[in-house]
C-alpha positions in Angstrom: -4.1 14.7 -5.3 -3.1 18.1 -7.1 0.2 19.0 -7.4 1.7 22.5 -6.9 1.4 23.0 -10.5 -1.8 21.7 -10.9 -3.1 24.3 -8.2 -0.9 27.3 -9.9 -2.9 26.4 -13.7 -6.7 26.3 -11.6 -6.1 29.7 -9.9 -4.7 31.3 -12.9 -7.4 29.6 -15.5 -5.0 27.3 -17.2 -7.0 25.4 -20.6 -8.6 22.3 -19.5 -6.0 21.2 -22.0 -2.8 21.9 -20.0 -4.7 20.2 -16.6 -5.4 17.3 -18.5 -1.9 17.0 -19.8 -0.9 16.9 -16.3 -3.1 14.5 -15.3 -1.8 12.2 -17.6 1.8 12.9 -16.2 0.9 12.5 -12.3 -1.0 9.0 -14.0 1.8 7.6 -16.3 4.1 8.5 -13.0 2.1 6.8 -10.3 2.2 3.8 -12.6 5.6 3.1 -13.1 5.8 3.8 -9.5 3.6 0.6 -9.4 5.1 -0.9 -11.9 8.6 -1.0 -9.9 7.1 -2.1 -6.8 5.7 -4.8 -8.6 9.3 -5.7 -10.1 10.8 -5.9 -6.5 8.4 -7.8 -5.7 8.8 -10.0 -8.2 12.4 -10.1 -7.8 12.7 -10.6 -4.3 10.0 -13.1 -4.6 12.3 -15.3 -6.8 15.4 -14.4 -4.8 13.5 -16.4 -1.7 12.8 -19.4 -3.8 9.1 -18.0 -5.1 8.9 -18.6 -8.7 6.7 -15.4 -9.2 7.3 -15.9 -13.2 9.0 -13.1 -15.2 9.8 -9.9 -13.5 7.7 -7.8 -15.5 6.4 -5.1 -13.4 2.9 -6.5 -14.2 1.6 -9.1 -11.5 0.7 -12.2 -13.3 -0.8 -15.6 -12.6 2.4 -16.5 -11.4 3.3 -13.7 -9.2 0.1 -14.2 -7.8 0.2 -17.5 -6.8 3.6 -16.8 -5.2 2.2 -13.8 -3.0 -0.3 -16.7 -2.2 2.6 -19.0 -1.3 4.7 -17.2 0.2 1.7 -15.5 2.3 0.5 -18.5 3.7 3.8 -19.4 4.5 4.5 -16.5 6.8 1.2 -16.7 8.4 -0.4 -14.0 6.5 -4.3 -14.4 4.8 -3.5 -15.7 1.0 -4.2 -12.9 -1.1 -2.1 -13.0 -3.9 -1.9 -8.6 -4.3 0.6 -6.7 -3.1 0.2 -5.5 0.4 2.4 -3.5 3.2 2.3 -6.7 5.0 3.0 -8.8 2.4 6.1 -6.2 1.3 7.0 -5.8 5.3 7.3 -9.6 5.5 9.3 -10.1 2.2 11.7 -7.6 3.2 12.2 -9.5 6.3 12.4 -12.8 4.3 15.1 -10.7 1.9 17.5 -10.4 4.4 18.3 -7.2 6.2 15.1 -4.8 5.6 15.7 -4.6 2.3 14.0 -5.8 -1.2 15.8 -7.5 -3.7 15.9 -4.0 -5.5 18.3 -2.7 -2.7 15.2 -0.5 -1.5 
């Protein structure tokens, strides 16, 4: 998805260079966007009683055998990834509509 910026360095002929630099940015941004949601996750996961293993921001064998758990415990298909269901449900679980994160 191009950003402002992005579009501004195509319509002026910026260096294939400069685009790819900021492709790499948007990328390194989008995954420690993922990375956090995976923390909270994590996080709220354990706060429940889940042992989702350490909060890492990566999902691991363990957090994916808690997302399993904790899915088929709330009625949802055990998946073990990461899911607006899965988050909608946890927050629920949480307490109050919020992640462990405070988000």
């Amino acid at each position: 998805e191009p950003s402002e910026p992005m579009l501004r360095a195509v319509v002026i002929g910026a260096s294939q260079q400069l685009i790819a630099a900021h492709a790499a940015i948007l990328t390194r941004e989008k995954r420690q966007r993922a990375e956090q949601v995976i923390r909270t996750v994590q996080q709220s996961l354990i706060g429940i009683g889940y042992n989702s293993g350490k909060v890492s921001g990566r999902v691991s064998e363990d957090t994916e055998r808690a997302i399993r758990e904790f899915e088929t415990d709330q009625g949802l298909a055990p998946t073990g990834r990461i899911s607006g269901a899965l988050v909608a449900k946890l927050a629920k679980a949480a307490g109050n509509g919020r992640l462990a994160s405070g988000q």
